[in-house]
C-alpha positions as CSV (number, residue, x, y, z in Angstrom):
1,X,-212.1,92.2,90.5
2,X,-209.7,92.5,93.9
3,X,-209.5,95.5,96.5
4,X,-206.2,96.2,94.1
5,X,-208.2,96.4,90.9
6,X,-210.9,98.5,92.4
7,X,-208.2,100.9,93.3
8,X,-206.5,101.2,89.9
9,X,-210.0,101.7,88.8
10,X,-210.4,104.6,90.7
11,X,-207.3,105.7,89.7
12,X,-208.0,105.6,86.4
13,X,-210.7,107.6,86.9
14,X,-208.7,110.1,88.9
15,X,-205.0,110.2,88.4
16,X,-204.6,112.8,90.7
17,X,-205.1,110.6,93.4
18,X,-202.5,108.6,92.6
19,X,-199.6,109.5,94.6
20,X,-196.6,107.6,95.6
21,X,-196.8,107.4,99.4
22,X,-200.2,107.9,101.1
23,X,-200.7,109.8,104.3
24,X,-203.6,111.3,106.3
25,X,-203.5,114.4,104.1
26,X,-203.4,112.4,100.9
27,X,-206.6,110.0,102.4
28,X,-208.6,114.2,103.5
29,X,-208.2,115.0,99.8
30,X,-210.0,111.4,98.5
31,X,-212.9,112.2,100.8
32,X,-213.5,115.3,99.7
33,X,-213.0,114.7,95.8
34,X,-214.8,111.0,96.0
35,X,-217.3,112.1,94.2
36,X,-215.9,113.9,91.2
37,X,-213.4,110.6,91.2
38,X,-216.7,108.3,90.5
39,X,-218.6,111.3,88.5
40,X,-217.5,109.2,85.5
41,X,-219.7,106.2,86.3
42,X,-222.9,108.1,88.1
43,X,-223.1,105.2,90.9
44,X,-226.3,106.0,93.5
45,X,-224.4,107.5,96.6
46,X,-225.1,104.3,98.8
47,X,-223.2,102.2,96.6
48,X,-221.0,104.9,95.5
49,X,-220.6,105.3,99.6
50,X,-219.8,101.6,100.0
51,X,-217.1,101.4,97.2
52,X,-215.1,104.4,98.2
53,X,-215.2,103.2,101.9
54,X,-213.8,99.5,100.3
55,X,-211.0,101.9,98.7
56,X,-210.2,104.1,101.9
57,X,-210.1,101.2,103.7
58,X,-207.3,99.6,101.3
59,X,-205.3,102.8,100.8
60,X,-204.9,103.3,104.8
61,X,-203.0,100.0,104.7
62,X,-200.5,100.9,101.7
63,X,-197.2,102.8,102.1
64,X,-197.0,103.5,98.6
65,X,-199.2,102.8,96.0
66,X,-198.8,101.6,91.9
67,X,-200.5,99.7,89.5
68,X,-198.7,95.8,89.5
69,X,-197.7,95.1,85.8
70,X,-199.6,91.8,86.3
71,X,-202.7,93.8,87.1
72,X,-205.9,93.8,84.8
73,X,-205.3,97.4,82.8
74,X,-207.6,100.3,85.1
75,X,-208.2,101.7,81.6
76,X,-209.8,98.2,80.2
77,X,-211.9,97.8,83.2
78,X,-213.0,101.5,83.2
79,X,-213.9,100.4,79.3
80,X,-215.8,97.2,80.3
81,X,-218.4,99.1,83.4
82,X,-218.8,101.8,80.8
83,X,-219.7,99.5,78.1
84,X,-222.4,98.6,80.7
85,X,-223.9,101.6,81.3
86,X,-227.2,100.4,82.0
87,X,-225.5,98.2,84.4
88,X,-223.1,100.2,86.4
89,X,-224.0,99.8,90.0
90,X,-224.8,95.8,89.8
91,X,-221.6,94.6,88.2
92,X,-219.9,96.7,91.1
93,X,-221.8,95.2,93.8
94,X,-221.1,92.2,92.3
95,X,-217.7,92.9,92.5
96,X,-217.6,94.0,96.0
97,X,-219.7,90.9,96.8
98,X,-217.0,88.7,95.3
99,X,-214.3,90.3,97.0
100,X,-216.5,89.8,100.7
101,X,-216.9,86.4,99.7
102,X,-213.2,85.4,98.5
103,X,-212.7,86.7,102.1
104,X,-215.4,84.9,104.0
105,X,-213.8,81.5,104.4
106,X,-215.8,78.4,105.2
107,X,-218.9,78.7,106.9
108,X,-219.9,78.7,110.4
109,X,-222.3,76.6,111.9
110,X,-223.5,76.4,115.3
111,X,-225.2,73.7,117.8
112,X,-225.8,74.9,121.6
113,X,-225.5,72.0,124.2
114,X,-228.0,73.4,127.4
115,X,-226.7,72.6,130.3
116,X,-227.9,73.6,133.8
117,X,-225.2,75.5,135.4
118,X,-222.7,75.9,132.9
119,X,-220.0,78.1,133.7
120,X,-217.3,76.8,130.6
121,X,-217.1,74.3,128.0
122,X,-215.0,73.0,125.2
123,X,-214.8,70.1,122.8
124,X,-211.7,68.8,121.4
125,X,-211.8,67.4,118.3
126,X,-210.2,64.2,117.5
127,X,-211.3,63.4,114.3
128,X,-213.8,65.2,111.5
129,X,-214.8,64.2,107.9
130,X,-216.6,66.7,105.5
131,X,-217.9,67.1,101.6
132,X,-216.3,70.2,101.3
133,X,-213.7,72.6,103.2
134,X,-213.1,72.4,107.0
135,X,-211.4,74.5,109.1
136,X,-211.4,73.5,113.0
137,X,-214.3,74.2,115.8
138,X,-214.5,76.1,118.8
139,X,-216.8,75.7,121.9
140,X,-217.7,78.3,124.7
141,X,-220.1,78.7,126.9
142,X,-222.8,81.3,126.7
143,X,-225.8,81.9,128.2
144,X,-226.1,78.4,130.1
145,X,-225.3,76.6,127.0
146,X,-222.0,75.4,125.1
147,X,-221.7,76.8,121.8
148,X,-220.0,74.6,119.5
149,X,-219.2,76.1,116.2
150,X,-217.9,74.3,113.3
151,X,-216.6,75.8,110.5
152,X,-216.9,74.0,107.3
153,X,-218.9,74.5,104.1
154,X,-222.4,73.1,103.6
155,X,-222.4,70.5,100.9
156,X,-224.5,67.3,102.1
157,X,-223.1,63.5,100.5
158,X,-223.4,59.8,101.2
159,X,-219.9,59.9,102.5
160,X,-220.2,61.7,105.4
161,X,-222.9,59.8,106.5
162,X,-221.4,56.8,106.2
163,X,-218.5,58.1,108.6
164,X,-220.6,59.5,111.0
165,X,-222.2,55.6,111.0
166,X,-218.7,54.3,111.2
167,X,-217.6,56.2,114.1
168,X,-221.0,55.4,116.0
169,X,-220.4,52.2,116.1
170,X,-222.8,49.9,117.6
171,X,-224.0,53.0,119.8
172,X,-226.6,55.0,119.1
173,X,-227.4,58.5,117.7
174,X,-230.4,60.8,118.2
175,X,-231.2,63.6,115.6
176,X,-233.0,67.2,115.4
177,X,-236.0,66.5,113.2
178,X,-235.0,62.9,111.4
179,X,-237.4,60.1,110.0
180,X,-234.2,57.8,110.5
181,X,-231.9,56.2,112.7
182,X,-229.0,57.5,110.7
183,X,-228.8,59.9,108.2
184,X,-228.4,59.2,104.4
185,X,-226.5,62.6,104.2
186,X,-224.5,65.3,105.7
187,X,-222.9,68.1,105.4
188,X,-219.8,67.7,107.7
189,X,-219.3,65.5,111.1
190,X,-216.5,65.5,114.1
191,X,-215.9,63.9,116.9
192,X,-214.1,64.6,120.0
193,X,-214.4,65.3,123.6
194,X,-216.4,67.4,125.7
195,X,-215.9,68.7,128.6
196,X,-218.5,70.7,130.9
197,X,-217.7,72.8,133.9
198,X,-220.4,73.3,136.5
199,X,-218.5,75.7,139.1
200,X,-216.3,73.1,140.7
201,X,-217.3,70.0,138.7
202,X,-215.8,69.2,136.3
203,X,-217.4,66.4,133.7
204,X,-215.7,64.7,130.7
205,X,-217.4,62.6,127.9
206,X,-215.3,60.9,125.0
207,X,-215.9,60.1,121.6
208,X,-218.7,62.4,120.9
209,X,-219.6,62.7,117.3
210,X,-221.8,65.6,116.4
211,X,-223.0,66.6,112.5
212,X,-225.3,68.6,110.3
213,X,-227.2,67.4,107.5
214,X,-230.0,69.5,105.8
215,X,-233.6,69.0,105.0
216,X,-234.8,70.4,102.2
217,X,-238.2,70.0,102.8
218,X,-238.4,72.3,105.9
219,X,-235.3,74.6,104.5
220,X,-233.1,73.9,107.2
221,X,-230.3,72.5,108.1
222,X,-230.4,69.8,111.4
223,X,-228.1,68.6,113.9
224,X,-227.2,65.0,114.4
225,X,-225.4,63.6,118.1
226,X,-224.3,60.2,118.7
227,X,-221.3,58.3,120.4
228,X,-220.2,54.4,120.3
229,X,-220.3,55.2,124.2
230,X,-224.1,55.9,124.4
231,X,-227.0,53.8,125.3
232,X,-230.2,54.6,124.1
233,X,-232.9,55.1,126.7
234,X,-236.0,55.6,124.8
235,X,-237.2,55.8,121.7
236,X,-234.6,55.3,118.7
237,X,-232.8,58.4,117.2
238,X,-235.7,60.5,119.3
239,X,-233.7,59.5,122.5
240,X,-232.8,60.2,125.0
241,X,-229.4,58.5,124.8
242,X,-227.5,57.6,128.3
243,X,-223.3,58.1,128.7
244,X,-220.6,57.6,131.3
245,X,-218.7,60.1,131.6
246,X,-216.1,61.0,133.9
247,X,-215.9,63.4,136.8
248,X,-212.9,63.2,138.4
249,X,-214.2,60.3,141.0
250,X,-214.1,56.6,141.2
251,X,-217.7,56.6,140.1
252,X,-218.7,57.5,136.4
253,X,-221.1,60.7,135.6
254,X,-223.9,59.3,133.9
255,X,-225.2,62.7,131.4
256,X,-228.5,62.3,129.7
257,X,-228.5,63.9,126.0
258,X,-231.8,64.6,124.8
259,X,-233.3,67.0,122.1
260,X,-236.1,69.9,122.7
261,X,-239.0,69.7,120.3
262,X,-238.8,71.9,117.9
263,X,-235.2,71.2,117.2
264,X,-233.0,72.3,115.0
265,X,-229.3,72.5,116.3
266,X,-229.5,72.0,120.3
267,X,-229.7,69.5,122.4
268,X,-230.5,69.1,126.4
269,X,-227.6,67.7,128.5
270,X,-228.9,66.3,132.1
271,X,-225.7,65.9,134.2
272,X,-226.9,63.5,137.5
């Protein structure tokens, strides 16, 4: 059930509300008659609460209000909640639920970079591969660490993996919590460039590839970094792994990526 259908429902309920253009006044009388308008379906006030501030909320944004021929009939939903009237308040908390979730998009999913000094990041993405929906990352810096955020849906595959392999190359990768040197699955994987700011420095590091996979065992899900530019200078996918990055010199930046024990989703950056 939409915010739309939830309205004609309440309309149904209450055709008095129903009037062609809405105004301030018109939004004053629904508060003070919301609860004779869902007296028909004896809702507990929190959820009661909840669903007419899902309604207020839509009506503020309408000019005029009707009932859309293609919409569901109010009267045959009215008929369907009352039909389960031992089950009122869950099948409209499902509803709302639904509704939240339609509008939720993919999912967000964060790895912090720690890095001594940062004042901003940002990582450019160049290329990305993922079982289910993506839809672009961000990076900023907070709190001495770079924030990446990827927004995709969890769903872990061979696939993936097999990218993130691909784009590694004949470098190396470390992991948050692995008994591998490359995963068999994950959930999503980009690559791109990241660049730290340090007050006046300025440091750049190409072809980073960063994912997620997921361990069921510990109910979590970890971070993977790697890059075809990285040397590994310890132990395999424990690290820590050794790029040259530029700084604006002659001279490349050599940054140390290491990660903390426990570790989930960050990683240390050492910048010499």
């Amino acid at each position: 059930m939409n915010d739309t259908q939830l309205f004609a429902f309440a309309l149904s309920l209450n055709p008095s509300v129903s009037a062609s253009s809405l105004n301030s006044a018109d939004i004053y009388l629904y508060r003070k008659n919301k609860d004779s308008l869902f007296s028909g379906i004896r809702l507990k006030p929190s959820i009661r609460t909840e669903y007419g501030v899902k309604l207020l909320s839509k009506m503020s944004q309408f000019d005029t209000v009707g009932r859309p021929e293609k919409l569901a009939s109010p009267q045959v939903i009215k008929e369907l909640i009352m039909k389960n009237a031992f089950n009122k308040s869950l099948i409209l908390t499902s509803a709302l639920l639904i509704t939240a979730a339609a509008n939720a998009g993919t999912d967000s999913n964060d790895v912090y970079l720690h890095v001594n000094g940062l004042t901003d990041c940002s990582y450019q993405v160049t290329a990305h591969d993922s079982t289910k929906d993506y839809d672009g990352t961000t990076a900023k810096a907070e709190s001495g660490k770079c924030k990446i955020t990827v927004k995709a849906d969890r769903k872990k595959s061979s696939g993936v993996a097999d990218w993130f392999a691909e784009q590694v190359g004949t470098g190396n990768a470390i992991a948050c919590d692995s008994s591998g040197p490359m995963p068999d699955k994950l959930n999503f994987a980009v690559e791109g460039t990241l660049v730290l700011t340090q007050g006046d420095k300025v440091t750049t590091c190409e072809n980073l590839v960063l994912a997620q996979g997921n361990i069921a065992a510990l109910f979590t899900n970890n971070w993977w970094l790697g890059s075809p530019d990285v040397k590994s200078g310890g132990v395999p996918y424990i690290g820590p792994l050794l790029q040259s990055c530029s700084s604006g010199g002659r001279l490349p930046q050599v940054v140390t990526y290491s990660p903390p024990q426990p570790c989930v989703n960050n990683f240390n950056l050492v910048i010499e």
